[in-house]
LUMFI-102661 format. One record per residue: residue number from 1; x, y, z of N, C-alpha, C in turn. Coordinates in steps of 0.05 Angstrom, whole numbers, plus 32768, in hexadecimal, padded with zeros to 4 digits. Example, Ala and Ser with C-alpha at 12.3 -4.5 7.8 and 13.67 -1.06 7.14 Angstrom:
// residues 2
<1,<8108,7F8E,809C>,<80F6,7FA6,809C>,<8108,7FBE,809C>>
<2,<8101,7FD3,808E>,<8111,7FEB,808F>,<8102,8001,809D>>
This chain:
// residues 52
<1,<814C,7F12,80C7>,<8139,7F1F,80D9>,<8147,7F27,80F3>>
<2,<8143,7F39,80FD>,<8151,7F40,8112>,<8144,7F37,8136>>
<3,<8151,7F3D,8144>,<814C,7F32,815C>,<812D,7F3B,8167>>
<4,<811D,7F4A,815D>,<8105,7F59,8161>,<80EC,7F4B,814D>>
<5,<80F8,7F38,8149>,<80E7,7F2C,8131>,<80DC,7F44,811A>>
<6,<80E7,7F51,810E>,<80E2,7F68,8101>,<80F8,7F65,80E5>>
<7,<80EB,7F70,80D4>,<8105,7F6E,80B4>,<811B,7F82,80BF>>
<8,<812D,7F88,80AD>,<813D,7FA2,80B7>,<8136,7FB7,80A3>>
<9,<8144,7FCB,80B6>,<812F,7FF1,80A4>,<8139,7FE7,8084>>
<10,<8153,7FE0,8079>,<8155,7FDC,8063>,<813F,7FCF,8057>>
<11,<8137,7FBE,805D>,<811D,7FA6,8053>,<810A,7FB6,804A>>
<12,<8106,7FC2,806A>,<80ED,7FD2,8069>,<80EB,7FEF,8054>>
<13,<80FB,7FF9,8051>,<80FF,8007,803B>,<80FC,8007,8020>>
<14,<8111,7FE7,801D>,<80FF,7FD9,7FF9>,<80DD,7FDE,8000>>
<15,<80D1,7FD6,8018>,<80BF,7FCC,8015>,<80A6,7FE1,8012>>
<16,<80AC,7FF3,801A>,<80A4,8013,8011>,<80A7,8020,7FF7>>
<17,<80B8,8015,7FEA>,<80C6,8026,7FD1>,<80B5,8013,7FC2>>
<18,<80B1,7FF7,7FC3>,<809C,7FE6,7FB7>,<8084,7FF0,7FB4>>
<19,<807E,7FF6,7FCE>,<8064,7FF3,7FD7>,<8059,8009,7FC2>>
<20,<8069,8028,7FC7>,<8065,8043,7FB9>,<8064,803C,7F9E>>
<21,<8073,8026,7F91>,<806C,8025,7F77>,<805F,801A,7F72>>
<22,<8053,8001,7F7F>,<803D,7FF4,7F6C>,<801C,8000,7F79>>
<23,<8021,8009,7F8B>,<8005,801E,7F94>,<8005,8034,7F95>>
<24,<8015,8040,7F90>,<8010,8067,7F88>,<800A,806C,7FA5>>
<25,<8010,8066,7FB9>,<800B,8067,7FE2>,<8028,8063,7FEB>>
<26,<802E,807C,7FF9>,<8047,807A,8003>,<8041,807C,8024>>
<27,<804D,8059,802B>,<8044,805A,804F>,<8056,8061,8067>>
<28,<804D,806A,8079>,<8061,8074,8094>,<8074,805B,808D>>
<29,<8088,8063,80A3>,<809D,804B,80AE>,<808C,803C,80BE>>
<30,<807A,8043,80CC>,<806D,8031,80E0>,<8063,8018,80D0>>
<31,<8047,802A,80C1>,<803A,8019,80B3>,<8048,8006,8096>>
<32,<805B,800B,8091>,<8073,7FFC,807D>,<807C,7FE9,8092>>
<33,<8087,7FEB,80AF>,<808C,7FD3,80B7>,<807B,7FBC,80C1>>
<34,<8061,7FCE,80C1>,<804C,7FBA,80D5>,<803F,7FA7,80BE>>
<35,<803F,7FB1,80A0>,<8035,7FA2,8081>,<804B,7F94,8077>>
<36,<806A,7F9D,807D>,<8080,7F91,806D>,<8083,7F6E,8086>>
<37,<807C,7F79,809F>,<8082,7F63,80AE>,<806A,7F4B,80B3>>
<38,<8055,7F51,80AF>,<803D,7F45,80B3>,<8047,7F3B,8094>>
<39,<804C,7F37,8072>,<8048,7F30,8060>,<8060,7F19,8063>>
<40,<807F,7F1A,806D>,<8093,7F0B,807C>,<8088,7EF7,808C>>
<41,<8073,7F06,80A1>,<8070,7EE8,80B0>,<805F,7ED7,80A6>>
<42,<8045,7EE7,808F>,<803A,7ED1,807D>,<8041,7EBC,806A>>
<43,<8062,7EC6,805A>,<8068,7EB6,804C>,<8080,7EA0,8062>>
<44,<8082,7EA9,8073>,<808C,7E90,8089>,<8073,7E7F,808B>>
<45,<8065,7E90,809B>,<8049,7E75,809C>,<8047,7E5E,8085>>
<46,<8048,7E71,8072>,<803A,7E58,8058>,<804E,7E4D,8043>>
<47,<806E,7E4E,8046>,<807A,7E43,8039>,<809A,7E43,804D>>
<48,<8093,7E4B,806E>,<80A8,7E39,8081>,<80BD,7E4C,807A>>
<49,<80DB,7E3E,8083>,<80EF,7E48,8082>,<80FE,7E33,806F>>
<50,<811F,7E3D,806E>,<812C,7E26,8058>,<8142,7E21,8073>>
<51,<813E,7E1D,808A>,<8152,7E15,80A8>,<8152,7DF6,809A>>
<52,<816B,7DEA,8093>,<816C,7DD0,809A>,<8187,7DC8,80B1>>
């Protein structure tokens, strides 16, 4: 994760190319980072990090 708390464009990119395939909806860059990063900080919420 980068210093912006944000994925990087690469991430966000899979996460568009995903997105386009399993919903036939191809989203802005905006809206790909604001769904790719909000789904990141949910699976932190509910299964933490691996920092030991």
């Amino acid at each position: 994760m980068q210093a912006n708390n944000s994925l990087p464009k690469k991430e966000i990119e899979e996460f568009k190319r995903l997105y386009k395939k399993i919903y036939k909806i191809a989203l802005s860059d905006e809206e790909a980072k604001r769904r790719a990063n909000n789904l990141f900080a949910l699976y932190i919420a509910v299964y933490g990090t691996n920092k030991k």
